[in-house]
C-alpha positions as a Python dict, from the first residue, in 0.01 Angstrom:
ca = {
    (1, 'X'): (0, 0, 0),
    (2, 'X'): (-351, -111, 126),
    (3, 'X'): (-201, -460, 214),
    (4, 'X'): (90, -252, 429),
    (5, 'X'): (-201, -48, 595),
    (6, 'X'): (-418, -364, 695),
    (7, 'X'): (-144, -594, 791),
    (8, 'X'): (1, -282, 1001),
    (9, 'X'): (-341, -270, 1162),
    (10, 'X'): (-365, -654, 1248),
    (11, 'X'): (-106, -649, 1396),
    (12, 'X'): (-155, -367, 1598),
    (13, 'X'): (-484, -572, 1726),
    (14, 'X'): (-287, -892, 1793),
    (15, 'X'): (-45, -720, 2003),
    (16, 'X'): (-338, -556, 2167),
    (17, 'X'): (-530, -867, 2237),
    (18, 'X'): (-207, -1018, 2416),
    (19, 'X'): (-170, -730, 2659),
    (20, 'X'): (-566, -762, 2685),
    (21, 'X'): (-490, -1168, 2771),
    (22, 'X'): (-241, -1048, 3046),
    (23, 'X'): (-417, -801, 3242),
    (24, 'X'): (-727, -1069, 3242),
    (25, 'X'): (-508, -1314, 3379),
    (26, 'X'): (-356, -1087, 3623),
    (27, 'X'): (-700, -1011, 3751),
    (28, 'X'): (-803, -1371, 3741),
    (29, 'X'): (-505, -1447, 3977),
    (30, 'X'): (-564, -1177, 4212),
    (31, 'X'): (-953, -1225, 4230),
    (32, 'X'): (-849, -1596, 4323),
    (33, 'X'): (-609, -1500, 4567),
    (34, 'X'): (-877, -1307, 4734),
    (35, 'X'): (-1152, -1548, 4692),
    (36, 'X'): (-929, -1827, 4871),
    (37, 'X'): (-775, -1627, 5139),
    (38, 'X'): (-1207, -1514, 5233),
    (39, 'X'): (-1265, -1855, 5232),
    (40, 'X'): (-1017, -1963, 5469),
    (41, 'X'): (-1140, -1707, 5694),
    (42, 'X'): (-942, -1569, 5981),
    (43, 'X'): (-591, -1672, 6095),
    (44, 'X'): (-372, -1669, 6388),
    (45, 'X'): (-24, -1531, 6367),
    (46, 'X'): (101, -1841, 6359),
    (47, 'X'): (-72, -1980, 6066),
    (48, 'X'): (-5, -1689, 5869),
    (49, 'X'): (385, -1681, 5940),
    (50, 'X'): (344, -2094, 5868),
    (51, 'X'): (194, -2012, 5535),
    (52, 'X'): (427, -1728, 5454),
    (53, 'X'): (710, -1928, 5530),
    (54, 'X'): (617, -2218, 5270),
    (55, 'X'): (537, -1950, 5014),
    (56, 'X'): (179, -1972, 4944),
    (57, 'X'): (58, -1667, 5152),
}
């Protein structure tokens, strides 16, 4: 029964690690979405649409 108890618990950790893993990486992404788009400064219109348009905006 111990065994039971602490494997239970293990893997209650690993499955909280993973959805610890994927909200970091979801932040990661976004804070690098942001960084990039501050660094390319202002756009026109144009350029936006241009970028939206090939999917990376």
């Amino acid at each position: 029964m111990v065994y039971a108890t602490k494997a239970g618990r293990n893997a209650q950790s690993v499955a909280t690690d993973k959805a610890a893993v994927g909200d970091a990486q979801a932040a990661t992404a976004t804070t690098e979405s942001m960084a990039k788009a501050q660094a390319e400064g202002p756009q026109s219109k144009d350029q936006l649409l241009d970028r939206l348009d090939a999917g990376t905006g």
